[in-house]
Structure formats: structure tokens, C-alpha cells
VMD Tcl script that builds the backbone (N, CA, C; Angstrom):
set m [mol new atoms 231]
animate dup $m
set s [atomselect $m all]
$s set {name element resname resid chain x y z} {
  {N N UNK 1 A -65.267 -64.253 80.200}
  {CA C UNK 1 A -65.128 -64.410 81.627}
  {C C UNK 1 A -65.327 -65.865 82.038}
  {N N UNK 2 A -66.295 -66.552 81.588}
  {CA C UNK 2 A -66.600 -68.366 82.030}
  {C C UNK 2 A -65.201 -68.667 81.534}
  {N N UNK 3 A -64.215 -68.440 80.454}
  {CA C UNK 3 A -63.457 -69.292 79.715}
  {C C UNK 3 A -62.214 -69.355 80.714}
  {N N UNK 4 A -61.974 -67.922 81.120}
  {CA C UNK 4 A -60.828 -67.674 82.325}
  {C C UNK 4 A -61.817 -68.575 83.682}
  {N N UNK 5 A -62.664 -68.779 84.265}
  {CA C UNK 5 A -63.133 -69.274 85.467}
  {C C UNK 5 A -62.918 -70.966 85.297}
  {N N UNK 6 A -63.485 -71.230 83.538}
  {CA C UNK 6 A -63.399 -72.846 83.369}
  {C C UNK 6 A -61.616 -72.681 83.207}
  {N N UNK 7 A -60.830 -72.168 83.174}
  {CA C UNK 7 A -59.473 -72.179 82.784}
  {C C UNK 7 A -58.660 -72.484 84.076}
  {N N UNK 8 A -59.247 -71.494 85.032}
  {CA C UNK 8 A -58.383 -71.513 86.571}
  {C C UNK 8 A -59.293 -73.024 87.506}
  {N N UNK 9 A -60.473 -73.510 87.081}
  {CA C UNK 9 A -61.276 -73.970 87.294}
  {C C UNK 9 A -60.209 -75.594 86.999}
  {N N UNK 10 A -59.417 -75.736 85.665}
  {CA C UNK 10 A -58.702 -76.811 85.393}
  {C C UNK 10 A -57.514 -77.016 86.148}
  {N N UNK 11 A -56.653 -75.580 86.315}
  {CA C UNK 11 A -55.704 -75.511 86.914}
  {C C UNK 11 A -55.817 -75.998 87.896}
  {N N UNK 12 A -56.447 -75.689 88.905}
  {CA C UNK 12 A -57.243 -75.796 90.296}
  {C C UNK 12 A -57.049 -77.455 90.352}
  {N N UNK 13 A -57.684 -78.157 89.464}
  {CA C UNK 13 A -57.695 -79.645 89.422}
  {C C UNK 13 A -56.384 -80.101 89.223}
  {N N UNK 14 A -55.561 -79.580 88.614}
  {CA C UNK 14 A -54.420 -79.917 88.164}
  {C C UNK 14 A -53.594 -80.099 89.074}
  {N N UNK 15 A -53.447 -78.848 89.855}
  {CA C UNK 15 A -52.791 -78.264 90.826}
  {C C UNK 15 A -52.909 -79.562 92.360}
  {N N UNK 16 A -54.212 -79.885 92.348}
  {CA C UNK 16 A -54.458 -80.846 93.515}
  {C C UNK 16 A -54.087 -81.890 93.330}
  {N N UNK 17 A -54.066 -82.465 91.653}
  {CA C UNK 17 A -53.677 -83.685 91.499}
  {C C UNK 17 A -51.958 -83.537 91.852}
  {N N UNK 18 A -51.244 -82.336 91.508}
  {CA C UNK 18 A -49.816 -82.351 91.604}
  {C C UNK 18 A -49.716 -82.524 93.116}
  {N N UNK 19 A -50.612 -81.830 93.754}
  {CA C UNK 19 A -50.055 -81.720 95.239}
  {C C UNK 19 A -49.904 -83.189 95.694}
  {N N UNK 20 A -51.324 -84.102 94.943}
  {CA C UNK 20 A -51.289 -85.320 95.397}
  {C C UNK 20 A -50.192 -86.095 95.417}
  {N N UNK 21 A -49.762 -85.642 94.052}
  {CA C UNK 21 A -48.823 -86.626 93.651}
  {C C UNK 21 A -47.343 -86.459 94.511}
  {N N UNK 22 A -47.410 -85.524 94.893}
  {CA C UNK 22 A -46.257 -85.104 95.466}
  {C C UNK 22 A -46.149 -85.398 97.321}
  {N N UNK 23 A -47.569 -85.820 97.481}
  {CA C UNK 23 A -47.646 -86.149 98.747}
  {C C UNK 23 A -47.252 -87.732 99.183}
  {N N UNK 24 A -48.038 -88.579 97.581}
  {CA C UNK 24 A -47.515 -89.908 97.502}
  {C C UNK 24 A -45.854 -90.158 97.690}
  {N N UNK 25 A -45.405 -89.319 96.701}
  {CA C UNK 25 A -43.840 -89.639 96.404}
  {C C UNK 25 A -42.821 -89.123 97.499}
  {N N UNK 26 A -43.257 -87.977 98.696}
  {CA C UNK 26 A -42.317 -87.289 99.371}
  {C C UNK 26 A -41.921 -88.575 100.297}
  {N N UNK 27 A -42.637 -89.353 100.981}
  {CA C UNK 27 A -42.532 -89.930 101.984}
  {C C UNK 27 A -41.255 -91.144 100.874}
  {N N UNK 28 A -41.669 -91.516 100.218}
  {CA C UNK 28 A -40.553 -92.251 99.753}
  {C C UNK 28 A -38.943 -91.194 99.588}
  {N N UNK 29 A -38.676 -90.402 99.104}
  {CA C UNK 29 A -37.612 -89.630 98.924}
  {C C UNK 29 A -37.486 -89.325 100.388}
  {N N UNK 30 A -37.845 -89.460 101.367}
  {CA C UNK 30 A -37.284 -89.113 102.589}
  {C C UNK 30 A -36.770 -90.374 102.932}
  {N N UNK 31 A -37.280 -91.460 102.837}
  {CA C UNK 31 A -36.861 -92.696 103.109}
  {C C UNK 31 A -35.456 -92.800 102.378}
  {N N UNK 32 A -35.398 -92.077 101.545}
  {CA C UNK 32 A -34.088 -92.446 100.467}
  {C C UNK 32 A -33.006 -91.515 101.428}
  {N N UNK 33 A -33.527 -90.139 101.567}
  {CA C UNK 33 A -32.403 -89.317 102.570}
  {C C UNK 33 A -31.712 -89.659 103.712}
  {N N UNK 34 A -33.069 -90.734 104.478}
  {CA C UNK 34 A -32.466 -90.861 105.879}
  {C C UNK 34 A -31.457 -92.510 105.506}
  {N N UNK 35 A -31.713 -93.161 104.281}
  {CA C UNK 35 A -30.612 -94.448 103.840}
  {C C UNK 35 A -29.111 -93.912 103.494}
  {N N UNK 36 A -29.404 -92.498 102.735}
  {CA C UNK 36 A -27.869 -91.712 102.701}
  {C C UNK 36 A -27.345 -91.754 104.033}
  {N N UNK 37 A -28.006 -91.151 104.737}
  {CA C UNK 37 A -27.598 -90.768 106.207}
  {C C UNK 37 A -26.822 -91.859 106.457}
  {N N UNK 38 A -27.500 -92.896 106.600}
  {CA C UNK 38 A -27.484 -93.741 107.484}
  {C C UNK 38 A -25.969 -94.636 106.632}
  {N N UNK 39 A -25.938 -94.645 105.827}
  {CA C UNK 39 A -24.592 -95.004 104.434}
  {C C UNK 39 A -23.338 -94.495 104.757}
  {N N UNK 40 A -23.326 -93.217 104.942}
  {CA C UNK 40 A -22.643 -92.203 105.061}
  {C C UNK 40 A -21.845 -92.595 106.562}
  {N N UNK 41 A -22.816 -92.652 107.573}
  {CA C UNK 41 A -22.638 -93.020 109.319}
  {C C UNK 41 A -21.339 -94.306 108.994}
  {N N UNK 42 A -22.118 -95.492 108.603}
  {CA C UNK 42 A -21.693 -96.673 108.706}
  {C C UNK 42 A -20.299 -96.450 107.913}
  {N N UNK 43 A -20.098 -96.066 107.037}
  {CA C UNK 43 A -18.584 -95.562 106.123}
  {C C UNK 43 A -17.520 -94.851 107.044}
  {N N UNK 44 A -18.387 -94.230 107.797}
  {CA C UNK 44 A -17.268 -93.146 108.966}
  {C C UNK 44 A -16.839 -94.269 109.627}
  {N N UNK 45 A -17.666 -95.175 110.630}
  {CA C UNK 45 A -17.901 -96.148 111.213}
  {C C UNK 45 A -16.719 -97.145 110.619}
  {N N UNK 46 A -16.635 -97.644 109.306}
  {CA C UNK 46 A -15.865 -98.160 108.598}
  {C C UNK 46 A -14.220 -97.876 108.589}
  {N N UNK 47 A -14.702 -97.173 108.304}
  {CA C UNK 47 A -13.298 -95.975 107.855}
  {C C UNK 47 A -12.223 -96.019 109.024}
  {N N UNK 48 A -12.667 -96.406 110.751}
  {CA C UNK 48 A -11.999 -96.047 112.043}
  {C C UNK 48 A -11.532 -97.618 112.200}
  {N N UNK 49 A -11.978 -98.621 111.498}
  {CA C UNK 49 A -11.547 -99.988 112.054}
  {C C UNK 49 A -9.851 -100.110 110.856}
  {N N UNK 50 A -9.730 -101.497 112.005}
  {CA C UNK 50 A -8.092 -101.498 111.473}
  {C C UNK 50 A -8.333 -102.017 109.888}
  {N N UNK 51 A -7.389 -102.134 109.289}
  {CA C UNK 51 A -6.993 -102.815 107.842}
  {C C UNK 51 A -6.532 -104.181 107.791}
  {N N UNK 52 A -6.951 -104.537 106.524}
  {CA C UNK 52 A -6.721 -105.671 106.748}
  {C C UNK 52 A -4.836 -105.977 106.497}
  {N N UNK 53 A -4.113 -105.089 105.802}
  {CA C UNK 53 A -2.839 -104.825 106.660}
  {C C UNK 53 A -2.283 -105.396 108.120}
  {N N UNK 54 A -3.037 -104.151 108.946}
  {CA C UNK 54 A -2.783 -103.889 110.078}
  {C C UNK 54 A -3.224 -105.460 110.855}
  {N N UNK 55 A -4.420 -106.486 110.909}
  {CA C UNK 55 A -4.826 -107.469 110.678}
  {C C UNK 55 A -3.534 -108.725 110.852}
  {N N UNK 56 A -3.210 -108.828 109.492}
  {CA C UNK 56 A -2.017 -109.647 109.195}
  {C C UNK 56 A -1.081 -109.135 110.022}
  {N N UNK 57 A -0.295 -108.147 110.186}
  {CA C UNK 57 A 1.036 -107.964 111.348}
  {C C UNK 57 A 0.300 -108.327 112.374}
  {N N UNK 58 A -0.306 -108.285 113.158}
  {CA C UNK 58 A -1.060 -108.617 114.263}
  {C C UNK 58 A -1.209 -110.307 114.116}
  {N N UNK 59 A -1.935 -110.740 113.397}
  {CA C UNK 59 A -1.731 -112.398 113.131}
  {C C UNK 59 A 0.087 -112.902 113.292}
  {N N UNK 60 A 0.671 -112.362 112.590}
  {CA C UNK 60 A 2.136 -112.623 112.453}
  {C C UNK 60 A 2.954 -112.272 114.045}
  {N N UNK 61 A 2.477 -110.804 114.262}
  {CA C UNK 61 A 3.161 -111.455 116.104}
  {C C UNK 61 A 2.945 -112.230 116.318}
  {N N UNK 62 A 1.253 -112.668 116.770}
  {CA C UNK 62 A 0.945 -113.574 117.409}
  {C C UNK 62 A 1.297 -115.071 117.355}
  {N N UNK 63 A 1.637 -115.405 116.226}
  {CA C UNK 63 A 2.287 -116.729 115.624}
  {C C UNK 63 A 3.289 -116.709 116.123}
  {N N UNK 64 A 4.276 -115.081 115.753}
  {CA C UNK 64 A 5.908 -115.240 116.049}
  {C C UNK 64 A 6.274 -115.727 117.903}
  {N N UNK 65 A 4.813 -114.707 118.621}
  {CA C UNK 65 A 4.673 -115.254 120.212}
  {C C UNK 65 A 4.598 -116.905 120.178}
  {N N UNK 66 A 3.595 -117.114 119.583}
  {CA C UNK 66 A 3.639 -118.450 119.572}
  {C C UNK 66 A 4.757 -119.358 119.338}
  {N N UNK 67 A 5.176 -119.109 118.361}
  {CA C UNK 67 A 6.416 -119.683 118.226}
  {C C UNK 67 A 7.572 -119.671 119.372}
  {N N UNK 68 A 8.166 -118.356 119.480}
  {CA C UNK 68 A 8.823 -118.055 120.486}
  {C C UNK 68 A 8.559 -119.172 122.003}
  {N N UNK 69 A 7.271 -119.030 122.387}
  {CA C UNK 69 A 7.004 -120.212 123.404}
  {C C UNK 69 A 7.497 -121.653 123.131}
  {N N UNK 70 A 7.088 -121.930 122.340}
  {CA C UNK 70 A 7.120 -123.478 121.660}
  {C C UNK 70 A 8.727 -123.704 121.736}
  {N N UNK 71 A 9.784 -122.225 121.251}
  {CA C UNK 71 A 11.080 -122.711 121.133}
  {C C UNK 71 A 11.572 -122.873 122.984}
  {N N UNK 72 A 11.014 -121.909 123.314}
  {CA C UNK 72 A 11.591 -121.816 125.079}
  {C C UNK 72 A 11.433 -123.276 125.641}
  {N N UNK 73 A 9.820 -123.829 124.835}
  {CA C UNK 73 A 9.741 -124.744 126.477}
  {C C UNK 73 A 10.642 -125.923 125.718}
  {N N UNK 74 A 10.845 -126.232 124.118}
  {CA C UNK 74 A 11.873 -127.103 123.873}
  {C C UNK 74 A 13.421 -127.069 124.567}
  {N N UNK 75 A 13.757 -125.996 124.767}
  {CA C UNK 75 A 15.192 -125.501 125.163}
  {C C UNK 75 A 14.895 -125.843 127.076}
  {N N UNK 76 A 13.739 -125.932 127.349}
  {CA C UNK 76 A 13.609 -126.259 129.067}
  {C C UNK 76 A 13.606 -127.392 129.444}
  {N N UNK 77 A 13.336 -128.678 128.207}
  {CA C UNK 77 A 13.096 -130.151 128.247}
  {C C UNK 77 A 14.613 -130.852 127.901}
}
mol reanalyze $m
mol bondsrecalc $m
mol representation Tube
mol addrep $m
């Protein structure tokens, strides 16, 4: 009977040290969940802006506008 009491008696210790340990480490692994989160957000976030494609045609009107002006006001002089 002592051998089962010193037996559950270790567990018992064991058991608190696990809880400990598990109390140290949770707060970090949540920190890691809410960085997914937050990874995940910014990618959606990402994902909705133009390309850098889309970028360049947009540069290239704007030049071709440019241009276009530059030829008008020569043709007005």
C-alpha cells in the first residue's frame, strides 16, 4: 500500500511539473497562432493590390498621355 501512495505520490509531482511546463510554453504557441493570423490577413490584403503587370500598362499610358501632349503643343507652335 505505501509503494502505490509513494507511486501516485511521484506522479502527482510529475504531473505538476507537466502542467508547469505547459503553462510556460502555451503563451508562446499562442503568440505563434495569432502571427499565422495575422500572415494569412496581410496575404489576402496582398493578393487585392494591382500587379506589377497591371503597374507597367498604367506607367505606359501615362507616358503615351504624355507624349501625346508634347506632340499637340509642337503642332500649336
Amino acid at each position: 500500500m505505501r509503494d502505490m501512495q509513494a507511486g501516485l505520490a511521484r506522479v502527482e509531482t510529475t504531473l505538476a511539473e507537466i502542467k508547469a511546463l505547459l503553462a510556460a510554453s502555451l503563451p508562446h504557441l499562442a503568440i505563434r497562432a495569432e502571427l499565422a493570423e495575422l500572415r494569412g490577413e496581410i496575404r489576402a490584403e496582398l493578393g487585392e493590390k494591382p500587379g506589377k503587370l497591371s503597374m507597367w500598362g498604367i506607367l505606359a499610358v501615362l507616358v503615351a498621355a504624355y507624349a501625346a501632349g508634347l506632340a499637340g503643343l509642337a503642332v500649336l507652335k
